[in-house]
C-alpha positions in Angstrom: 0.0 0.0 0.0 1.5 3.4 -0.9 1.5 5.9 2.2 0.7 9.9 1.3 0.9 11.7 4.0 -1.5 14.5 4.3 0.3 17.7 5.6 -1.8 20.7 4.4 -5.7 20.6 4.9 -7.2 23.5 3.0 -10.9 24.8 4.7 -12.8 25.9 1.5 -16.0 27.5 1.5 -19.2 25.9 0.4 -20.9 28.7 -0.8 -17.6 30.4 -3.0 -17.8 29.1 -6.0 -14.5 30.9 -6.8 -12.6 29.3 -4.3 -14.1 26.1 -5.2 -12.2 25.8 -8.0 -8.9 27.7 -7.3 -8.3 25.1 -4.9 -8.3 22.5 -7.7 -4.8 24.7 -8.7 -3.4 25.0 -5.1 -0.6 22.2 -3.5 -2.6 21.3 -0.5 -2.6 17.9 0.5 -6.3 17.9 1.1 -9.4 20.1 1.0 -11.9 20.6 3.2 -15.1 22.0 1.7 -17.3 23.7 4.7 -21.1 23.3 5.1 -20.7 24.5 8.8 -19.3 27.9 10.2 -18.1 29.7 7.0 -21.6 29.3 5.7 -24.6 31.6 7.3 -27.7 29.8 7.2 -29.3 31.4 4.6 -26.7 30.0 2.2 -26.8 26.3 3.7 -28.4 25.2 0.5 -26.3 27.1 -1.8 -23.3 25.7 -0.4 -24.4 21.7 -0.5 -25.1 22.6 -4.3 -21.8 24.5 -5.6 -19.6 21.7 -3.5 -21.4 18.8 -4.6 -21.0 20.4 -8.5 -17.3 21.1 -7.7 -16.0 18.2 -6.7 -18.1 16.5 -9.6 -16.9 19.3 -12.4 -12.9 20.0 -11.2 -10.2 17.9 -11.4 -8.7 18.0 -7.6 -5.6 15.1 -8.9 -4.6 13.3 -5.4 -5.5 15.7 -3.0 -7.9 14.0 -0.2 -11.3 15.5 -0.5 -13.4 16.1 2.5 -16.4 17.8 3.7 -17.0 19.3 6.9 -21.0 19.0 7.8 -23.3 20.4 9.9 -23.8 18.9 13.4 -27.1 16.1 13.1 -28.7 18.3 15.8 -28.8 21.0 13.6 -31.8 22.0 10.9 -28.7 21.4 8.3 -26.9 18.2 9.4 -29.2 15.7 7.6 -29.5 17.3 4.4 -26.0 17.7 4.4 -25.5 13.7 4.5 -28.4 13.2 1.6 -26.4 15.7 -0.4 -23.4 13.5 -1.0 -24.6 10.7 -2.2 -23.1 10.4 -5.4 -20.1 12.5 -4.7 -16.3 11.5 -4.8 -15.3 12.2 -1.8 -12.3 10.9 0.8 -14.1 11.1 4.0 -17.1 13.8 6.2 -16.0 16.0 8.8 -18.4 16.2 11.6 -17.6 19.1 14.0 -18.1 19.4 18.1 -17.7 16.0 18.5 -18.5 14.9 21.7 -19.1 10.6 22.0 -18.6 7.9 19.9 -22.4 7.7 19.9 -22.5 10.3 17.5 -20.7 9.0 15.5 -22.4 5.9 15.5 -25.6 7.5 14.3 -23.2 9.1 11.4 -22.3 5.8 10.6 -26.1 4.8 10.3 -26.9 7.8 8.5 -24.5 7.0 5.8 -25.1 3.1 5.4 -28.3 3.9 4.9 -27.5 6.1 1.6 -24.9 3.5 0.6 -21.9 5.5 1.8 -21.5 3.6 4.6 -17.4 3.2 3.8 -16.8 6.7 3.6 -14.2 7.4 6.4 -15.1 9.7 9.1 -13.1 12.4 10.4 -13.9 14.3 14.0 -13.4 18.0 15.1 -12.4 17.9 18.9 -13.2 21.6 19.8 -15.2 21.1 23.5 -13.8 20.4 26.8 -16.6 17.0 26.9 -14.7 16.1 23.4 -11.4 16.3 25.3 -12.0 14.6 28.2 -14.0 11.7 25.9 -11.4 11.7 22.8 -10.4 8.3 23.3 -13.4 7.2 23.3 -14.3 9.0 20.7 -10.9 7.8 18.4 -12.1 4.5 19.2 -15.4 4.6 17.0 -15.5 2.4 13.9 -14.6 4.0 10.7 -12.9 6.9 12.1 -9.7 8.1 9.7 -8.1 11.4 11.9 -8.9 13.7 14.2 -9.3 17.8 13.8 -8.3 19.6 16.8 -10.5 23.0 16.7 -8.5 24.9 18.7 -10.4 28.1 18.0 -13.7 27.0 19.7 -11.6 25.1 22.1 -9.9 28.4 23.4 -12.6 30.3 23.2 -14.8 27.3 25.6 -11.4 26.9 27.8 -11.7 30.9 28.0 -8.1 31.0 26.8 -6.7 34.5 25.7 -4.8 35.0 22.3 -4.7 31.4 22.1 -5.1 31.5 18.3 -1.4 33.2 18.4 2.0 32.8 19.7 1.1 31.4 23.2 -0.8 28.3 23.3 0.6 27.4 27.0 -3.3 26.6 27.8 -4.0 24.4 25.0 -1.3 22.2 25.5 -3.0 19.2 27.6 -5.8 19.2 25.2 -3.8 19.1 21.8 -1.1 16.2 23.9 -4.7 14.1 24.8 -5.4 14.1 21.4 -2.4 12.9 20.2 -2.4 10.9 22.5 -5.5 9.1 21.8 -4.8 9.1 17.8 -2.2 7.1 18.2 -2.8 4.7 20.2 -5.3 3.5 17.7 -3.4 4.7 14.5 -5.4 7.5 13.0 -3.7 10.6 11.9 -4.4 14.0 13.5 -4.3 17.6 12.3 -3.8 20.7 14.5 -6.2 23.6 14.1 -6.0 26.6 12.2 -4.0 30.0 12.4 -6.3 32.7 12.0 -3.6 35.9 11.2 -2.7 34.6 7.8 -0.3 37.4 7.5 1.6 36.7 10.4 4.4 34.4 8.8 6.7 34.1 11.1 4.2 33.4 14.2 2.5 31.0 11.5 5.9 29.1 11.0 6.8 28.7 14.8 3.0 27.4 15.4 3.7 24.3 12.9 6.6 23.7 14.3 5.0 23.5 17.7 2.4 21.1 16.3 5.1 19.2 14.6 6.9 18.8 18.1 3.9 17.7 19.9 2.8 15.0 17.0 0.6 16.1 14.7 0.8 15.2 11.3 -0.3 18.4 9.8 -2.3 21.3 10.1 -5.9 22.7 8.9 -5.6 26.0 6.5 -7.9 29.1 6.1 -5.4 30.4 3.3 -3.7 29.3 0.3 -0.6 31.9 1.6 -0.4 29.1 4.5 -0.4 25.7 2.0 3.5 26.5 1.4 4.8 26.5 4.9 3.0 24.0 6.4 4.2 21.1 3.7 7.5 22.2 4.0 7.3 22.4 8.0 5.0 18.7 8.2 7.1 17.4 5.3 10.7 15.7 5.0 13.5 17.8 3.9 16.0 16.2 1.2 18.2 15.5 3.8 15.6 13.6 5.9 14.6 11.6 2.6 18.3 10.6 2.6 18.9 9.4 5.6 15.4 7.6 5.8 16.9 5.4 2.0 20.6 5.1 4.2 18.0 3.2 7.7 16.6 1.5 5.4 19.7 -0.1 3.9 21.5 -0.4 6.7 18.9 -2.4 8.6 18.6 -4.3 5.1 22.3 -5.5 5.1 21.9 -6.2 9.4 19.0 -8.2 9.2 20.7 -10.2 6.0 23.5 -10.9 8.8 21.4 -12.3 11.2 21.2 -8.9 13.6 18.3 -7.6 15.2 19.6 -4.1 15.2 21.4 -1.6 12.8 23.7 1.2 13.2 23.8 4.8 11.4 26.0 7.8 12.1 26.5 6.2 15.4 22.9 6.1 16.6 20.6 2.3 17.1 18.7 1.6 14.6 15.5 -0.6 15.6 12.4 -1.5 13.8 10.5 1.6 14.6 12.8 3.3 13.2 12.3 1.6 9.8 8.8 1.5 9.8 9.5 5.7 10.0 11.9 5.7 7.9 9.7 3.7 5.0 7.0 5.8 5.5 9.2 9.2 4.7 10.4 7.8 1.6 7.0 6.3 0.5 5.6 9.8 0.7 7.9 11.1 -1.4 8.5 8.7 -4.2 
C-alpha cells in the first residue's frame, strides 16, 4: 500500500464558488469544503449545491477530499449527508464531537445512503470532546482527528490562544495525540487565524510538529507552502530515511536484530519511519 501523507488541509467555503475551483490549482494535501461555520444559514443550500457540483466538475488530482457537515442536531446536518450521495469524496468532517455515539448515528446515516465506507473524520473543539477523545478515536470507521483549537480556546476561555502562546491548550492538543495514536489515525492541528503573520504562523507548525501532529488545517492558500515544507521531509531527511533503510537491510541479512547509522541504534520503529518518509515522497 502506498502511504501519502497528508500535511496541508485547505478549509474551503461551500458557498464560493471561486474558491471552489482555485483550490483544484493550489498544492494542498487535502481540501476541506465547509457546510458549517463559513456558511450563514441562509446560504446552507447554496453551499451543499456548488460543492457537490465542484467536486463533480474540477479535477482535484490526489489531493484527499473532504467535507466538513453540519452537526445532526442542527436544521442542516441531515441534508447535508443526503447531499453526498453520489459525490467522490475521501471522508465527512463532523464538527463538536462529543461521543462515539454520535458517530455511530453518522455511521447509520451514511449506510443507509450506501456510503457507509466513507471514512469519518472528528473535530475535537469542546472540553466533553477532550476529556472523551479516546473514546471518541475509538469509533468504527474513524480516519483522523481535527483539533479545533479556535472554539476550544474560546470554551477553555483561553486568551490569544489563536497566536503565539498556546501554553493553555497544551494538555488538550497532547490528549489528542495521544488518543490518535494509540489507535493509529492521523491527527491535524487547528488553524492559524492571522494569515499574515508568517513568522508566528511558521513557529506554530513547528510547535504542532513537536507535539505529533501530522499536519495542520488551513484558512489560506498563503499558508499551503509553509506548512508542507514544515509537516514534510526535507531532502536530507529523505536521505537518511533510504541510508536506515539499507543499513537495517544488510543487518538483518547478517542475522542482527539491530542496525547502526551515524552512530545512533537503529530498531524497527525506526524503519517503519523511515519507510513511511520515503514512500511519501516517491
Amino acid at each position: 500500500m502506498n502511504y501519502r501523507k497528508i500535511r496541508s488541509v485547505l478549509y474551503v467555503p461551500g458557498d464560493n464558488e471561486k474558491a471552489l475551483k482555485k483550490a483544484s490549482m493550489l498544492p494542498c494535501d487535502a481540501v476541506m469544503f465547509d457546510l458549517e461555520d463559513s456558511i450563514a444559514d441562509e446560504k446552507k443550500e447554496l453551499a451543499r449545491i456548488l460543492v457537490k457540483q465542484g467536486i463533480n466538475d474540477y479535477d482535484y488530482g490526489s489531493r484527499t477530499l473532504i467535507v466538513r457537515i453540519n452537526r445532526l442536531d442542527s436544521p442542516w446536518g441531515e441534508e447535508d449527508i443526503r447531499s453526498l450521495t453520489g459525490t467522490d469524496i475521501n471522508a465527512i468532517c463532523i464538527p463538536k464531537v462529543e461521543s462515539a455515539k454520535e458517530l455511530e448515528l453518522i455511521r447509520s446515516k451514511l449506510a443507509k445512503q450506501s456510503n457507509e465506507r466513507i471514512p469519518i473524520w472528528a473535530m475535537i473543539e469542546t472540553p466533553k470532546g477532550i476529556i472523551d477523545v479516546v473514546d471518541i478515536a475509538s469509533a468504527q470507521g474513524l480516519g483522523a482527528i481535527v483539533v479545533g483549537t479556535t472554539d476550544l480556546s474560546h470554551r477553555l476561555r483561553l486568551r490569544n490562544a489563536s497566536g503565539g502562546n498556546r501554553a493553555g491548550l497544551y494538555y488538550s492538543l497532547s490528549r489528542c495525540v495521544l488518543a490518535a495514536r494509540l489507535i493509529g489515525i492521523e491527527i491535524f492541528d487547528g488553524v492559524f487565524l492571522d494569515f499574515s503573520d508568517k513568522e508566528s504562523f511558521i513557529a506554530q507548525c513547528e510547535d504542532a510538529k513537536n507535539l505529533g501532529f501530522d499536519g495542520k488545517t488551513l484558512i489560506h492558500p498563503a499558508q499551503i507552502e509553509i506548512t508542507n515544507k514544515v509537516f514534510g521531509a526535507s531532502s536530507e531527511e529523505v536521505e537518511r530515511a533510504r541510508k536506515i533503510i539499507s543499513a537495517w537491510e544488510e543487518a538483518t541479512a547478517m542475522g542482527k536484530a539491530v542496525a547502526v547509522v551515524d552512530n545512533q541504534l537503529i530498531e524497527l520503529m525506526h524503519i517503519e519511519e523511515a519507510k513511511q518518509i520515503v514512500e511519501s515522497h516517491s
